[in-house]
N, C-alpha and C positions, 0 to 999 in steps of 0.2 A: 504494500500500500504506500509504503514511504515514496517507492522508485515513481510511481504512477504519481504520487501530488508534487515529488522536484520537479515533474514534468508537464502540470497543470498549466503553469503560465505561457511558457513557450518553448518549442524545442530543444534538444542539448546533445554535446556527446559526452560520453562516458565521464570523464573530470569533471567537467560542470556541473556534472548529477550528483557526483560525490560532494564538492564543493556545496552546494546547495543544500546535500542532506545537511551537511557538516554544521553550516551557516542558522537556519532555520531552527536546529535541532540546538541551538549555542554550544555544539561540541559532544553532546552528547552522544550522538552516532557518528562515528568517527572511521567509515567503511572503508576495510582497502579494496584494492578494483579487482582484486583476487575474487572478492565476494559480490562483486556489481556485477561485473560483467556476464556471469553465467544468466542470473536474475533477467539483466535485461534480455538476453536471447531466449528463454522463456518466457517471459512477457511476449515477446515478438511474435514467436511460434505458437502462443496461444491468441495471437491475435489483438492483444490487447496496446500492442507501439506498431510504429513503423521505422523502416530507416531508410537514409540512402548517405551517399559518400559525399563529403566536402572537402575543398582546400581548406585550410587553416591560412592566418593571416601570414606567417611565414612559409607557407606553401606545403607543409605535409597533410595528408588527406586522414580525415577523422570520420567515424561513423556517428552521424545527426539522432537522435531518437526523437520520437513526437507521441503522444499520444492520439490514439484512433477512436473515433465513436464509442467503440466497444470496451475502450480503456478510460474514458472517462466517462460512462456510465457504470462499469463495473467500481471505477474509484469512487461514486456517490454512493454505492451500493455497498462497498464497504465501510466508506464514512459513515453510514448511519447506522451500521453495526458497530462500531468504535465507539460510538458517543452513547449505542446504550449499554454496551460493554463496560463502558469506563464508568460511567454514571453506578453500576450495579458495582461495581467494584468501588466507586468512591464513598459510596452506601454504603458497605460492609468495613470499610476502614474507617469510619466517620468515631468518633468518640460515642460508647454506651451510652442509652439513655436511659438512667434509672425509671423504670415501670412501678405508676404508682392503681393501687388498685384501692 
């Protein structure tokens, strides 16, 4: 879910998505591209990015990732399992409330 919202605003390759988890996340996810890169080509192969090839500003060619209809409907779709995930989970860590009968 993380790889699919670095790539809600606008296309990226590979660095930039690391970068951005990094950024977003204040450091908390701090992913090397050992563990990105397989992610986004399963993402790709399920259909959920797409890619194609660019130059970079100093001419080496980098693979783009975007997300596709089906990648940002499925990242809504799992956004609003998150938020009652977390919610139920912020519920249960919440401070006891003494029960008065």
């Amino acid at each position: 879910m993380i790889v699919l919202a670095a790539l809600e605003a606008a296309p990226a390759h590979g660095y930039a998505i690391i970068e951005e988890i990094r950024r977003r996340s204040g450091g908390a996810f701090d992913l090397p591209e050992g563990t990105v890169y397989p992610v986004l080509h399963r993402l790709e192969t399920s259909q959920l990015l797409s890619s194609h090839w660019e130059k970079s500003p100093i001419g080496r060619r980098r693979r783009v990732y975007a997300l596709t209809k089906h990648g940002s409907a499925s990242l809504a779709a799992r956004r609003t399992s998150w938020v009652q995930f977390s919610s139920a989970i912020e519920a249960l860590l919440a401070e006891p409330k003494l029960c008065r009968t």
